[in-house]
C-alpha positions in Angstrom: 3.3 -7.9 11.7 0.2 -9.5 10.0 -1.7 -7.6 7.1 -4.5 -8.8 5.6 -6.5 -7.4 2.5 -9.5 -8.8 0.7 -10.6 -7.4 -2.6 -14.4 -5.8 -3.2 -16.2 -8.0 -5.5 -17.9 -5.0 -7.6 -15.3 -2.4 -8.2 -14.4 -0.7 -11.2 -10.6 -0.1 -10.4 -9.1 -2.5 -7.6 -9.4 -0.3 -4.3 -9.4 -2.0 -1.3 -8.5 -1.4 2.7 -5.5 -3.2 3.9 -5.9 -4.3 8.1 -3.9 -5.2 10.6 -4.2 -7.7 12.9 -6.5 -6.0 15.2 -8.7 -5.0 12.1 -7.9 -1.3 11.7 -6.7 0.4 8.2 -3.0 0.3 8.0 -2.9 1.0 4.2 -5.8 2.2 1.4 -5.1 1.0 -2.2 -6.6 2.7 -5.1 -7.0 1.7 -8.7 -6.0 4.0 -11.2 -7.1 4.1 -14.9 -4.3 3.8 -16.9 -3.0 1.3 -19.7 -1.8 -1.7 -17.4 -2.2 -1.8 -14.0 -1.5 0.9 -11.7 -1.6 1.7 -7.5 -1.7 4.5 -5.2 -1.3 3.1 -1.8 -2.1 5.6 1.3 -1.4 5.1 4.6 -4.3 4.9 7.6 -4.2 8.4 7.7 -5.6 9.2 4.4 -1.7 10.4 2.9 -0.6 9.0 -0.4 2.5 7.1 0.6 3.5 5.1 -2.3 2.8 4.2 -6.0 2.9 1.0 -8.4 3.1 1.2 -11.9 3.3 -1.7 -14.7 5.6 -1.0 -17.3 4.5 -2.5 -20.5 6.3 -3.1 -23.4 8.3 -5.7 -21.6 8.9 -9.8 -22.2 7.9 -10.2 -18.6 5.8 -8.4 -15.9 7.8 -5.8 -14.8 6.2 -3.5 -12.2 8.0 0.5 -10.5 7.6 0.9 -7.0 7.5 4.4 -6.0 7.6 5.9 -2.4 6.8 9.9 -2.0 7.5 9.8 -6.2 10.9 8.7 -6.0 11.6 5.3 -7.4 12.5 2.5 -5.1 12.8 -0.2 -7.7 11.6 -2.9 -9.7 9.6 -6.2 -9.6 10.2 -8.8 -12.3 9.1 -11.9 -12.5 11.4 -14.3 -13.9 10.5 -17.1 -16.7 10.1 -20.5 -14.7 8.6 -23.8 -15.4 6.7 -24.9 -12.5 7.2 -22.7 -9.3 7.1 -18.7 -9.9 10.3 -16.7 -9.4 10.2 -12.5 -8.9 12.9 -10.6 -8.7 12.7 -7.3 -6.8 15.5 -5.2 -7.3 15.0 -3.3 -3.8 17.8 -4.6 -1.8 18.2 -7.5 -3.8 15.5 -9.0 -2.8 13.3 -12.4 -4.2 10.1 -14.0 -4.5 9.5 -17.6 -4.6 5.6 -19.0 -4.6 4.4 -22.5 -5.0 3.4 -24.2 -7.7 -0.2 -23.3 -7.5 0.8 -19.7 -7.0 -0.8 -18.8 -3.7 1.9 -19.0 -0.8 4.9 -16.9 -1.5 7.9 -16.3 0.3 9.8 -13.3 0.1 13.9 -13.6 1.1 16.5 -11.1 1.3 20.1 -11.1 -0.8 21.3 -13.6 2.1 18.9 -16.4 1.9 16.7 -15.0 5.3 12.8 -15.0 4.6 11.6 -11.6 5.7 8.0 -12.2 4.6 5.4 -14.5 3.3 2.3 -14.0 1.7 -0.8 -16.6 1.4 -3.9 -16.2 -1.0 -6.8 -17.5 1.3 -8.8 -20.1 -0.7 -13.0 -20.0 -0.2 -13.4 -16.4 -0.6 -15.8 -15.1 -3.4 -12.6 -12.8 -3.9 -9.1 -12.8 -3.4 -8.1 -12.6 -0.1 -4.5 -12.1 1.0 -2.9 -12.6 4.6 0.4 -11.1 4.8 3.1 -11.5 7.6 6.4 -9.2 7.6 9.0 -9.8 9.7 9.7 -6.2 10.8 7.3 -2.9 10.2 9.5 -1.0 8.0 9.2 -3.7 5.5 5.3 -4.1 5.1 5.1 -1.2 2.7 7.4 -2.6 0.2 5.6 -6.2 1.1 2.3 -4.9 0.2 3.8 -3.5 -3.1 5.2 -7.1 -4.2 1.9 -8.1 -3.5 0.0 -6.3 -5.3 2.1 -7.0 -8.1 1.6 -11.1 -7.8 -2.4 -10.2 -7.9 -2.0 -8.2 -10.6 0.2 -10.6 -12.7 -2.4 -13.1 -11.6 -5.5 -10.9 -12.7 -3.9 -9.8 -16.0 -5.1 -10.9 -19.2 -2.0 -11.8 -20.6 -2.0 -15.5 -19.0 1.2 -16.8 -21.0 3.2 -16.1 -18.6 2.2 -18.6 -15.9 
């Protein structure tokens, strides 16, 4: 399954449409205001399905995921010299990018890649193609992503 999302470049809060491959909404994020960042993801249908929330107070990024209110788990990213590292505590799950942080990889607890993600250069904003390995992980997918744009985005640069 491909996803694709590609950020406005006037917007307040970060709220954006999320297409498939044939170009239709599959997922609508929406920018809260809060202190750090935070994400209300609905699904094509207008339903809020899911929530991301930056904790703060924290040596490292860590982000909640959320699905209908009840925690799923966290993303972390881990300290690393020279290619990023995020753990996701959802089925033991992690993140590896490249060293100029725009392809990422995400693998499950035994080692299999069940997603990657790619930040299309050229844009005038960022851009993002996603492919997921099976449906029932694109949610969770798109929640780690939003999370590497976000630590990306955020002010707090020392922790590239």
């Amino acid at each position: 399954m491909k996803l694709m999302f590609k950020q406005k470049l006037f917007s307040w809060f970060d709220s954006y449409n999320v297409y498939d491959r044939q170009g239709n909404v599959y997922f609508r994020v929406d920018g809260k205001f809060s202190i750090g960042h935070s994400f209300d993801i609905f699904d094509y249908e207008g339903y809020k399905i899911a929530s991301l929330k930056q904790e703060l107070f924290h040596l490292r990024p860590h982000y909640k995921m959320y699905i209908d209110d009840e925690y799923v788990g966290t993303i972390t990213r881990v300290f690393n010299f020279f290619n990023p590292k995020i753990l996701v505590d959802y089925r033991s799950w992690t993140v590896e990018g490249d060293w100029v942080q725009w392809n990422y990889v995400i693998y499950n607890k035994e080692g299999y890649d069940i997603a990657t993600i790619s930040k299309e250069l050229f844009n005038t904003t960022d851009t993002y193609e996603i492919n997921v390995n099976f449906e029932r992980d694109a949610l969770i997918v798109l929640m780690i992503t939003l999370a590497i744009d976000a630590m990306k985005c955020s002010s707090a640069k020392w922790y590239k």
